[in-house]
OpenMM code with the backbone's topology and positions (N, CA, C; nanometers):
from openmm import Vec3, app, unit

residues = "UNK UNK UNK UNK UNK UNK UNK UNK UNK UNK UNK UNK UNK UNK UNK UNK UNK UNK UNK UNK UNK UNK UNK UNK UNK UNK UNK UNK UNK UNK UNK UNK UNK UNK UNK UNK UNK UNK UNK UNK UNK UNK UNK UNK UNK UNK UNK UNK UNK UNK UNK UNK UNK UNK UNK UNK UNK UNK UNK UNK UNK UNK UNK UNK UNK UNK UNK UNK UNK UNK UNK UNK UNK UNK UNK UNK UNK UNK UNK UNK UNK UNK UNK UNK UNK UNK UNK UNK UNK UNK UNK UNK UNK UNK UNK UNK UNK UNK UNK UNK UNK UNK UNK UNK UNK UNK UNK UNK UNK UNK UNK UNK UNK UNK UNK UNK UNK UNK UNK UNK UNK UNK UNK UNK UNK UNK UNK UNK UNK UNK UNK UNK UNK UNK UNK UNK UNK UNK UNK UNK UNK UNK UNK UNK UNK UNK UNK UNK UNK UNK".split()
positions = [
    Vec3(11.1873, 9.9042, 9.0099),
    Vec3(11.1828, 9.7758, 8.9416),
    Vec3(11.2481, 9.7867, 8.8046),
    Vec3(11.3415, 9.6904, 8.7573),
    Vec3(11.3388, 9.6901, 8.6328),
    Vec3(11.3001, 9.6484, 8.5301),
    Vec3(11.3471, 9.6197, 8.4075),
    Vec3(11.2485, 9.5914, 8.2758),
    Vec3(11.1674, 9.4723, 8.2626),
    Vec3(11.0302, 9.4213, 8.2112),
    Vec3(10.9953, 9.3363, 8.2167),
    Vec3(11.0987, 9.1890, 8.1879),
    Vec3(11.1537, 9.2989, 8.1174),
    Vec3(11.3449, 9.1513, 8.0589),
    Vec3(11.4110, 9.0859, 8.1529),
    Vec3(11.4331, 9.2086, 8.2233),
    Vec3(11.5468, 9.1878, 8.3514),
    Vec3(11.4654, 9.1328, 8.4947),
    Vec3(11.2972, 9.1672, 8.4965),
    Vec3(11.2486, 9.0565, 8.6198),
    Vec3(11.2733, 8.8973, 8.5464),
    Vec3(11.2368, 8.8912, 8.4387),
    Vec3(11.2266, 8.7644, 8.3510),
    Vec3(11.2988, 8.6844, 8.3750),
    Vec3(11.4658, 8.7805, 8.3359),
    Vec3(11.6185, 8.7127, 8.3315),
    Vec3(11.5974, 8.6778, 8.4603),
    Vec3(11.5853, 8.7864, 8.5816),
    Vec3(11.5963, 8.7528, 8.7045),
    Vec3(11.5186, 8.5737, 8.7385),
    Vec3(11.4171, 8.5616, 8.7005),
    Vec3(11.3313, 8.4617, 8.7514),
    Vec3(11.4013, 8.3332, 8.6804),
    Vec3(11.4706, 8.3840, 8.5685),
    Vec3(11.5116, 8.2053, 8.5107),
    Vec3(11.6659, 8.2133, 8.5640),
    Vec3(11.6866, 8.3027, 8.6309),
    Vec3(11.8314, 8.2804, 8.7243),
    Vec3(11.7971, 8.1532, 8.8043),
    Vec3(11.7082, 8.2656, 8.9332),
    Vec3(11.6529, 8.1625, 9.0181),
    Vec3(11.5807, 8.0310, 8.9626),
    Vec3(11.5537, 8.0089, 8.8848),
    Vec3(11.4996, 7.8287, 8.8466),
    Vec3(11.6181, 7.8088, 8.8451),
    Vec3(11.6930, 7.8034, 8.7558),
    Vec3(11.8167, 7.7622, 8.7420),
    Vec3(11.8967, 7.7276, 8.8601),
    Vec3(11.9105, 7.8085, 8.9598),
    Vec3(12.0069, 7.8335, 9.0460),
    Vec3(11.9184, 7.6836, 9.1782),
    Vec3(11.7822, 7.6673, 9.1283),
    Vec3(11.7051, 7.6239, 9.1883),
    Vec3(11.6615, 7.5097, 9.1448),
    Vec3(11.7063, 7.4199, 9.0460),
    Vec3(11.6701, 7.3172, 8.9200),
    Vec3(11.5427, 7.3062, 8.9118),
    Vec3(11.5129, 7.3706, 8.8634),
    Vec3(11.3195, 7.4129, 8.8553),
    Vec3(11.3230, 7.3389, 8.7369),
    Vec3(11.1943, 7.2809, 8.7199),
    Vec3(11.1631, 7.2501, 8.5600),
    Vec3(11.0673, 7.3122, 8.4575),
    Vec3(11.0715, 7.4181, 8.5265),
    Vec3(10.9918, 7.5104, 8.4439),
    Vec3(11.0810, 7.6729, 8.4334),
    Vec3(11.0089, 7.7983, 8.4061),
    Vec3(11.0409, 7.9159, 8.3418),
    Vec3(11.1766, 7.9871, 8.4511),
    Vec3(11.0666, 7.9968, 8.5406),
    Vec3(11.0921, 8.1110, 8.6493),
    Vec3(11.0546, 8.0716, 8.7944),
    Vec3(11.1084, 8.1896, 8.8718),
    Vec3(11.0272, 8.2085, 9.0295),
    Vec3(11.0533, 8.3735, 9.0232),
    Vec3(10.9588, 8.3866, 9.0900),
    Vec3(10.9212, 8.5502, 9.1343),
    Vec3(10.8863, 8.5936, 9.2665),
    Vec3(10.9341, 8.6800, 9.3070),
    Vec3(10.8596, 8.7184, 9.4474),
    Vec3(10.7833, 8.7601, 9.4142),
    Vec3(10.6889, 8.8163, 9.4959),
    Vec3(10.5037, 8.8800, 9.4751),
    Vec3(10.5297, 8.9693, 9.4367),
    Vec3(10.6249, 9.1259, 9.4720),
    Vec3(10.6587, 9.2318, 9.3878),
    Vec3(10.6726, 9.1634, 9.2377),
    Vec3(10.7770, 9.1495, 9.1999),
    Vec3(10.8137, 9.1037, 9.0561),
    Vec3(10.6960, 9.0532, 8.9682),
    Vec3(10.6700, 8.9542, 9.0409),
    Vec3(10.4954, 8.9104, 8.9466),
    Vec3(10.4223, 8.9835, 8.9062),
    Vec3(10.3907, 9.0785, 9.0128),
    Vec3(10.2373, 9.1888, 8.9795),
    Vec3(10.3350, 9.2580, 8.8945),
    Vec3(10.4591, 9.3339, 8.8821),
    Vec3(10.5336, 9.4234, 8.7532),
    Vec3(10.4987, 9.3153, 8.6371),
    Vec3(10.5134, 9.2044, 8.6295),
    Vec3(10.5539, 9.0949, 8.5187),
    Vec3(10.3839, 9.1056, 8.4625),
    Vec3(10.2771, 9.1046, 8.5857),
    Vec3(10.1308, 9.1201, 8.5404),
    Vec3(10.1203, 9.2187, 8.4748),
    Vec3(10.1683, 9.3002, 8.5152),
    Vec3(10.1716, 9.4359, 8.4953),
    Vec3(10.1495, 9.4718, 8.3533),
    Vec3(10.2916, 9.4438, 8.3120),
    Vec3(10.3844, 9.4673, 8.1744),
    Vec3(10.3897, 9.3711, 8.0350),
    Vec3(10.3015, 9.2650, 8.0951),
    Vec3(10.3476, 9.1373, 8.0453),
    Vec3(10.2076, 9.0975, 7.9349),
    Vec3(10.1577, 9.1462, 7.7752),
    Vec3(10.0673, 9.1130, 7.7382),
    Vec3(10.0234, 8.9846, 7.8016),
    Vec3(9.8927, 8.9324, 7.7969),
    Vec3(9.8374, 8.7918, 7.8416),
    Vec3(9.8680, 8.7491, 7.9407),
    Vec3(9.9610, 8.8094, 8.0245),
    Vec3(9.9994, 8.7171, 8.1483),
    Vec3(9.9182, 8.6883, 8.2306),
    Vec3(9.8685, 8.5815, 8.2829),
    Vec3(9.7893, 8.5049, 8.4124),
    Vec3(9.8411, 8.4608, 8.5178),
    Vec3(9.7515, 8.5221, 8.6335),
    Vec3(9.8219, 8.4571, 8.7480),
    Vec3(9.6939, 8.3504, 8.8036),
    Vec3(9.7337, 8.2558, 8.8113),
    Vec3(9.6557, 8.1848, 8.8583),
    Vec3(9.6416, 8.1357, 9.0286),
    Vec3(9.6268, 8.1580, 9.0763),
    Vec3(9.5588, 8.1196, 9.2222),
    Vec3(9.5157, 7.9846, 9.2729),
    Vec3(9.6332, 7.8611, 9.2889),
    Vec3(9.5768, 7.7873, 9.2648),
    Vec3(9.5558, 7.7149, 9.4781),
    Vec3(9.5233, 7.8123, 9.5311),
    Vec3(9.4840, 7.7763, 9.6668),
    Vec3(9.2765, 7.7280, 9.6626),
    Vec3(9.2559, 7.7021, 9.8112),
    Vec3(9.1549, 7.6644, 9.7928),
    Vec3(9.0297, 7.7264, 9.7922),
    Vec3(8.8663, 7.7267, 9.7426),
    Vec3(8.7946, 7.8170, 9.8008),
    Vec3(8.8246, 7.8606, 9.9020),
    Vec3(8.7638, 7.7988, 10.0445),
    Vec3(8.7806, 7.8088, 10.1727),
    Vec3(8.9007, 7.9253, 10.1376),
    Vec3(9.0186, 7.9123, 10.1226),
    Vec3(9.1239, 8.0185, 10.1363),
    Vec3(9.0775, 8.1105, 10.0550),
    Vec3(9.0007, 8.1397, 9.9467),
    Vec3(8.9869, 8.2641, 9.8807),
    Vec3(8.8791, 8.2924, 9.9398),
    Vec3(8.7586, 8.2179, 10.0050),
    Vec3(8.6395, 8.3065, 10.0466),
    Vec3(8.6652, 8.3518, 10.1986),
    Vec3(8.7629, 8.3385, 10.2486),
    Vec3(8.7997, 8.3192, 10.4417),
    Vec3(8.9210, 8.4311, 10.4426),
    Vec3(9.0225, 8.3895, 10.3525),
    Vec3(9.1456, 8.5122, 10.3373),
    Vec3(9.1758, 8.5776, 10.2720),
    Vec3(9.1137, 8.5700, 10.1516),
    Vec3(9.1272, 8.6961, 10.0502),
    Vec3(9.1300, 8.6397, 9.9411),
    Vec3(9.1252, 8.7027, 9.7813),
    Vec3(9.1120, 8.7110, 9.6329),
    Vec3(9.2031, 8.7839, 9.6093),
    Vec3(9.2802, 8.7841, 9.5298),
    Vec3(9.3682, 8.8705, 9.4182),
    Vec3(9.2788, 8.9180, 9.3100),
    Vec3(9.2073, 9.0056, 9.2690),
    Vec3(9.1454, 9.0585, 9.1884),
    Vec3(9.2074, 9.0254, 9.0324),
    Vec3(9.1598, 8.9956, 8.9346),
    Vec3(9.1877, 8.9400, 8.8117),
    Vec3(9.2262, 8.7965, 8.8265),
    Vec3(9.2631, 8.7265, 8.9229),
    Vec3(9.3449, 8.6442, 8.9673),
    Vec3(9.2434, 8.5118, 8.8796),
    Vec3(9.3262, 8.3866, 8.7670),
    Vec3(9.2302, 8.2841, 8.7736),
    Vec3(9.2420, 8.2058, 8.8763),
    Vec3(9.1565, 8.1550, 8.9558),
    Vec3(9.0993, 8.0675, 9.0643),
    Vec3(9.0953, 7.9134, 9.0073),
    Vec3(9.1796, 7.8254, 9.0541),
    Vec3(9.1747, 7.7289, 9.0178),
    Vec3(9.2364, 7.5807, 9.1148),
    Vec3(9.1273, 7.5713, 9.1738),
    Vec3(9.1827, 7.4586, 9.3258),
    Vec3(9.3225, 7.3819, 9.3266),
    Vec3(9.4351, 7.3608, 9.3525),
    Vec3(9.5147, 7.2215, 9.3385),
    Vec3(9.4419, 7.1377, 9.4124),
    Vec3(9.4200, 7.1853, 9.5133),
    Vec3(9.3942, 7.0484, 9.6448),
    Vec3(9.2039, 7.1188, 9.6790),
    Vec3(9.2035, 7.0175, 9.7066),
    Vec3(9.0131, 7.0256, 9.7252),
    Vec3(9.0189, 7.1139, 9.9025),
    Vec3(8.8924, 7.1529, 9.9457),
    Vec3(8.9278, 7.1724, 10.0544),
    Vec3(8.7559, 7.1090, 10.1597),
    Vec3(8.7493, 7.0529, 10.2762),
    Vec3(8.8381, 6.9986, 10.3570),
    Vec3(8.9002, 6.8704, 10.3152),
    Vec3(9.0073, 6.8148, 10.3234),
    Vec3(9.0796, 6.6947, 10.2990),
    Vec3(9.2365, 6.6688, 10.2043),
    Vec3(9.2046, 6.7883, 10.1048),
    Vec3(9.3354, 6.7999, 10.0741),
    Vec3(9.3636, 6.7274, 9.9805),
    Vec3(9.2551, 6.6681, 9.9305),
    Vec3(9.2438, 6.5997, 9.7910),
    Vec3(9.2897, 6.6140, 9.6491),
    Vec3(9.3727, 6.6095, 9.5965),
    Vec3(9.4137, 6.6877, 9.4379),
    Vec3(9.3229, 6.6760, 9.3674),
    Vec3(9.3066, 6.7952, 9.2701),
    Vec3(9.1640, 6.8139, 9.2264),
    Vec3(9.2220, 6.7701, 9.0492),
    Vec3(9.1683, 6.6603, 9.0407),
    Vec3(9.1675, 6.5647, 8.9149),
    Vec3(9.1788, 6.6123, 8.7729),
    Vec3(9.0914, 6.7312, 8.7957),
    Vec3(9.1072, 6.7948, 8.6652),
    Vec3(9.1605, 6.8856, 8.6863),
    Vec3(9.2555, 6.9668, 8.7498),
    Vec3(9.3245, 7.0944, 8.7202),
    Vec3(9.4043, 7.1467, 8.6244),
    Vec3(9.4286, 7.0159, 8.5382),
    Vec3(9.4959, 7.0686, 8.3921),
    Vec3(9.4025, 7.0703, 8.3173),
    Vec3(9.2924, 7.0088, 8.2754),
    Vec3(9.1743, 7.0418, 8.2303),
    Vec3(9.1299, 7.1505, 8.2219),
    Vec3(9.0662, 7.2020, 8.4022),
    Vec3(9.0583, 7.3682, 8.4161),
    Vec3(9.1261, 7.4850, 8.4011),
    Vec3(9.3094, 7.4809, 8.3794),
    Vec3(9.3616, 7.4910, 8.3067),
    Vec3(9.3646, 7.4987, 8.1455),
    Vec3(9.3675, 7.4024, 8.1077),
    Vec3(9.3242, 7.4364, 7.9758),
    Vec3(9.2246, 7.5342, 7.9269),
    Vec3(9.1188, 7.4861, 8.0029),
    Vec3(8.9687, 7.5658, 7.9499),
    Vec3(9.0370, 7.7508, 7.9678),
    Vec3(9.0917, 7.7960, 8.0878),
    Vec3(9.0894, 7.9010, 8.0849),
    Vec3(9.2111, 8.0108, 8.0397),
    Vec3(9.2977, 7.9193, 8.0590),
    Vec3(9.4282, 7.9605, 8.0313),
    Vec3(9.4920, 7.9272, 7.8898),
    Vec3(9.5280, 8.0021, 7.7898),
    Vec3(9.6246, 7.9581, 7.6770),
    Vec3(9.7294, 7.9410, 7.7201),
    Vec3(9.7857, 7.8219, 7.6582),
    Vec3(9.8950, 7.7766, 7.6446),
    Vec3(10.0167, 7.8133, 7.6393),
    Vec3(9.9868, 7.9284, 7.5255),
    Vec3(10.1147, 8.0013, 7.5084),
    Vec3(10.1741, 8.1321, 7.5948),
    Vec3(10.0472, 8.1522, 7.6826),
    Vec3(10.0589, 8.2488, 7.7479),
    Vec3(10.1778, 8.2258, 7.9216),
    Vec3(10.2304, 8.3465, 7.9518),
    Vec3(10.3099, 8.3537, 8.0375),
    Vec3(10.2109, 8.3290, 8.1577),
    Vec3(10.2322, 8.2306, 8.2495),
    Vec3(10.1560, 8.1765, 8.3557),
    Vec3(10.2269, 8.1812, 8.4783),
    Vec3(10.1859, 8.2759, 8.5731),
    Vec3(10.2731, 8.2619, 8.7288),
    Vec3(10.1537, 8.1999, 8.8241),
    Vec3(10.1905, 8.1114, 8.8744),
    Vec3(10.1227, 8.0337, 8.9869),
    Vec3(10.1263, 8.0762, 9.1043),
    Vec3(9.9979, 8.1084, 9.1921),
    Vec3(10.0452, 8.1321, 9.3190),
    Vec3(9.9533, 8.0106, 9.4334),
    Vec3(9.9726, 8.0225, 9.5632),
    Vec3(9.9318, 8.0034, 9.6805),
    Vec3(9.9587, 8.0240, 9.7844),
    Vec3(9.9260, 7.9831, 9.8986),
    Vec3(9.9541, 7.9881, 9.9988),
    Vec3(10.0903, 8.1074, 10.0271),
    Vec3(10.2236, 7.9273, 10.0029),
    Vec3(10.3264, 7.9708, 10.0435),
    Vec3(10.4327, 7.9890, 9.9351),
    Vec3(10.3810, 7.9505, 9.8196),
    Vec3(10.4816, 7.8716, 9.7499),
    Vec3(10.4683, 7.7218, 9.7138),
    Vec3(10.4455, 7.6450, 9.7701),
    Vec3(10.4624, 7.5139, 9.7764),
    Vec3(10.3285, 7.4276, 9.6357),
    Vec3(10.2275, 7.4795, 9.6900),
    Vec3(10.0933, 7.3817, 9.5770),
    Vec3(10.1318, 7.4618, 9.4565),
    Vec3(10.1677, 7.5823, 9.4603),
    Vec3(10.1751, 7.6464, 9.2731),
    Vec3(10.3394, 7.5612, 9.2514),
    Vec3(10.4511, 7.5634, 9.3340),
    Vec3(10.5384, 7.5002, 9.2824),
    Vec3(10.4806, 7.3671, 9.2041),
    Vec3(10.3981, 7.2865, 9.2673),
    Vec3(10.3731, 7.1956, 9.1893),
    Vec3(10.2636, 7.1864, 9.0760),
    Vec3(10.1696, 7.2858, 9.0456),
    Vec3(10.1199, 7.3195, 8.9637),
    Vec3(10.1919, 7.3812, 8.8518),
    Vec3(10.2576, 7.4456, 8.8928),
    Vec3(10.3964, 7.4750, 8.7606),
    Vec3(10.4299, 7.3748, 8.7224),
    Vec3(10.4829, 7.2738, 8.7922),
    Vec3(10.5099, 7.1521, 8.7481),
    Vec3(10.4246, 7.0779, 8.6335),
    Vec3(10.3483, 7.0692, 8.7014),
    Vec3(10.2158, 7.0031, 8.6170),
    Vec3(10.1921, 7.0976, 8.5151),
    Vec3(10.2060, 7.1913, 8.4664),
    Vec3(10.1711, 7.2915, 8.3861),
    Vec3(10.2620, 7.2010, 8.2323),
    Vec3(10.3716, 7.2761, 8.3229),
    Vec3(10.4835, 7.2435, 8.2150),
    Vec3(10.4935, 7.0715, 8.1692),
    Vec3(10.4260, 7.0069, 8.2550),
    Vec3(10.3929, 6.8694, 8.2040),
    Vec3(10.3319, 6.8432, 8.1007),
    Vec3(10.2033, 6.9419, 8.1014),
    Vec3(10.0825, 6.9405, 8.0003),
    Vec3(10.0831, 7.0340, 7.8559),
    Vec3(10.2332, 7.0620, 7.9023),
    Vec3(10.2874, 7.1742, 7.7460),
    Vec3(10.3154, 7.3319, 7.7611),
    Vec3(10.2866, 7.3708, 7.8919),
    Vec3(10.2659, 7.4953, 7.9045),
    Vec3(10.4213, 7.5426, 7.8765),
    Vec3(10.4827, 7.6474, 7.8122),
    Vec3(10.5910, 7.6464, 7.8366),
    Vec3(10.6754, 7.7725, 7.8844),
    Vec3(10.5382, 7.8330, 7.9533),
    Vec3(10.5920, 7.9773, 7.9912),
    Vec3(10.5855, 8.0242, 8.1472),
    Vec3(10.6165, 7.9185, 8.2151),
    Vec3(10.5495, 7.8830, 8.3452),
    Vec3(10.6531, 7.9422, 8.4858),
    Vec3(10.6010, 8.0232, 8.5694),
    Vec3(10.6331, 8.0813, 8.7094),
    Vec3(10.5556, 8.0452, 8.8152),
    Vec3(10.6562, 8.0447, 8.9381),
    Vec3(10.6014, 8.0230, 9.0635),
    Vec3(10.6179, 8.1480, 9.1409),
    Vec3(10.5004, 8.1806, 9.2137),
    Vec3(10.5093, 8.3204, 9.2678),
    Vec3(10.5770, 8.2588, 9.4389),
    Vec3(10.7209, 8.3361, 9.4632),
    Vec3(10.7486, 8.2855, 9.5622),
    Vec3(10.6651, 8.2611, 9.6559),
    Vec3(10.6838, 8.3080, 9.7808),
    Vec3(10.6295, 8.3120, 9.9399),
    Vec3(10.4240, 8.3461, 9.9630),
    Vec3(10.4250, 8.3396, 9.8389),
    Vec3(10.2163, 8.2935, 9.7678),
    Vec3(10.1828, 8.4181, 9.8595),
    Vec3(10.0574, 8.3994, 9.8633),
    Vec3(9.9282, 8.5057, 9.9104),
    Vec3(9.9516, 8.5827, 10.0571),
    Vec3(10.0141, 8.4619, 10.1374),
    Vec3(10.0195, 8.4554, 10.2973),
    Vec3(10.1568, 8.4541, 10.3101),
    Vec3(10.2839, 8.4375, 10.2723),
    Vec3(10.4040, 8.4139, 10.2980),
    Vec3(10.4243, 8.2852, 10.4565),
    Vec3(10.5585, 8.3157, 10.4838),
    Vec3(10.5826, 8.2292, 10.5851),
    Vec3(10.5279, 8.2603, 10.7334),
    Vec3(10.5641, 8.1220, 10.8159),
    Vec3(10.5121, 8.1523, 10.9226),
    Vec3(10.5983, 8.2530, 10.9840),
    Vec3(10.5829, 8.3742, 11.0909),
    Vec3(10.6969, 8.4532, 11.1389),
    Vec3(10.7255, 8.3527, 11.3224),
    Vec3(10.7951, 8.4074, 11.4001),
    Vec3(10.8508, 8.3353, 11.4831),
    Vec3(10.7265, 8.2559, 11.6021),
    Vec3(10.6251, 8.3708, 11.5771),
    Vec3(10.4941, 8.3130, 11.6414),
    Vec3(10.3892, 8.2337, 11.5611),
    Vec3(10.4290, 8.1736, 11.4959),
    Vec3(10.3961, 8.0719, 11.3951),
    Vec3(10.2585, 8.1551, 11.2759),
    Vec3(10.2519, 8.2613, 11.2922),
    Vec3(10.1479, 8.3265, 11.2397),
    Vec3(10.2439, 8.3434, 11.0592),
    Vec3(10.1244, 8.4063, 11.0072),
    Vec3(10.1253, 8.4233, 10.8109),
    Vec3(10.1163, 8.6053, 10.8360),
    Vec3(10.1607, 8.6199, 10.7160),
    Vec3(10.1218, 8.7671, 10.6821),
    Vec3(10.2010, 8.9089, 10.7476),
    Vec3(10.2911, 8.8247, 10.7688),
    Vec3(10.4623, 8.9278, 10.8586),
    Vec3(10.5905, 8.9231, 10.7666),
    Vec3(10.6011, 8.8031, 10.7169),
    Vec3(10.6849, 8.7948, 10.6747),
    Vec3(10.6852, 8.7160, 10.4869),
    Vec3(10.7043, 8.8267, 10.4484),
    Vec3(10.7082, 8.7632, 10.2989),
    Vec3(10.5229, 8.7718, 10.2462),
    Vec3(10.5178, 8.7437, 10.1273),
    Vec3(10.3633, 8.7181, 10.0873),
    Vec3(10.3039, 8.8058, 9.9906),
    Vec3(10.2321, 8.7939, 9.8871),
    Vec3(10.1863, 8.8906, 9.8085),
    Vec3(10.0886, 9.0087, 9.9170),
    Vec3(10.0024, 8.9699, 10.0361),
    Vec3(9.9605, 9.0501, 10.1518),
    Vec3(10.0125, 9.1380, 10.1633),
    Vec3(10.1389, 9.0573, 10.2667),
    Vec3(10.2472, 9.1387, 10.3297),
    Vec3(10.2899, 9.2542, 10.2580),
    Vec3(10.3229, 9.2584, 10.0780),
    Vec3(10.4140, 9.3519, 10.0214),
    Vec3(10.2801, 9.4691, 9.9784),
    Vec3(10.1724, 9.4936, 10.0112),
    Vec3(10.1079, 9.6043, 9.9560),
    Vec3(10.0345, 9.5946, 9.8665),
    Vec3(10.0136, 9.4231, 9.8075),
    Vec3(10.0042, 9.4290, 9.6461),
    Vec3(9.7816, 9.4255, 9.6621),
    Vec3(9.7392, 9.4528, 9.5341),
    Vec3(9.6392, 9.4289, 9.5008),
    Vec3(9.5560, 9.3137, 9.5828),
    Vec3(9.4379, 9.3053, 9.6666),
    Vec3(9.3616, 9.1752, 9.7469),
    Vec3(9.2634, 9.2385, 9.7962),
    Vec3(9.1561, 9.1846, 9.7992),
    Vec3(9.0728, 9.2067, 9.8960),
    Vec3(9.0017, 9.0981, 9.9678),
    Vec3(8.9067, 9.1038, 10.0681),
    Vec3(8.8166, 8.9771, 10.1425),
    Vec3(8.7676, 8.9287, 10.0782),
    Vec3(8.7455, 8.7982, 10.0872),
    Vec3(8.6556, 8.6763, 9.9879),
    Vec3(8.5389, 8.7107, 10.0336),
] * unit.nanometer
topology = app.Topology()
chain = topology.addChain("A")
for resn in residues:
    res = topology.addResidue(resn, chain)
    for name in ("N", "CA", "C"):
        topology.addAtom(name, app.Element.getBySymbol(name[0]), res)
């Protein structure tokens, strides 16, 4: 891996290359180095209980719902809960699932002022592989990184 600089540079390539409106994107390797290396950095987890008590926790990870679970509801205050736990100024990578609910929690981040904001690519579970299953292809899981059972 290289320098915390050069995942950095790397990640505001990809926004860029990607018209992101926020910092960065990271694959799940890159993030945990960026956790790693990165004073204050937070990763936030923003999938649902049900998914952290059924498929796993990222250890340090803040826990913070986008979508309610069963129904899929957006959870009203998540910049709120946000706020409360997370500084502002601090470097923030979002994860879930796949990618998709932290993409938009980044969003919303950087709405509410945040201005140091990442999306952890292919999230906890990555994509489906050809048998429509998670956890083959892509995923913070898949690559070795830090998790255990909810």
């Amino acid at each position: 891996m290289g320098t915390l600089s050069d995942l950095l540079r790397l990640a505001e390539q990809r926004a860029q290359q990607l018209k992101l409106p926020y910092q960065g994107a990271l694959t799940p390797q890159e993030a945990w180095q960026v956790w790693q290396h990165a004073p204050g950095a937070k990763l936030v987890d923003v999938r649902t209980r049900a998914e952290w008590d059924w498929v796993g926790r990222v250890p340090g990870a803040v826990e913070i719902e986008w979508q309610s679970w069963p129904g899929g509801q957006p959870n009203p205050n998540f910049v709120a809960q946000l706020r409360h736990q997370v500084d502002p100024e601090a470097l923030v990578m979002f994860m879930c699932r796949s990618g998709a609910r932290s993409d938009a929690a980044a969003r919303a981040a950087i709405g509410a002022g945040y201005s140091n904001c990442y999306n952890v690519l292919e999230g906890f579970e990555g994509d489906r592989d050809a048998n429509g299953q998670r956890n083959r292809v892509g995923g913070w899981r898949h690559a070795g990184l830090p998790w255990h059972q909810g």
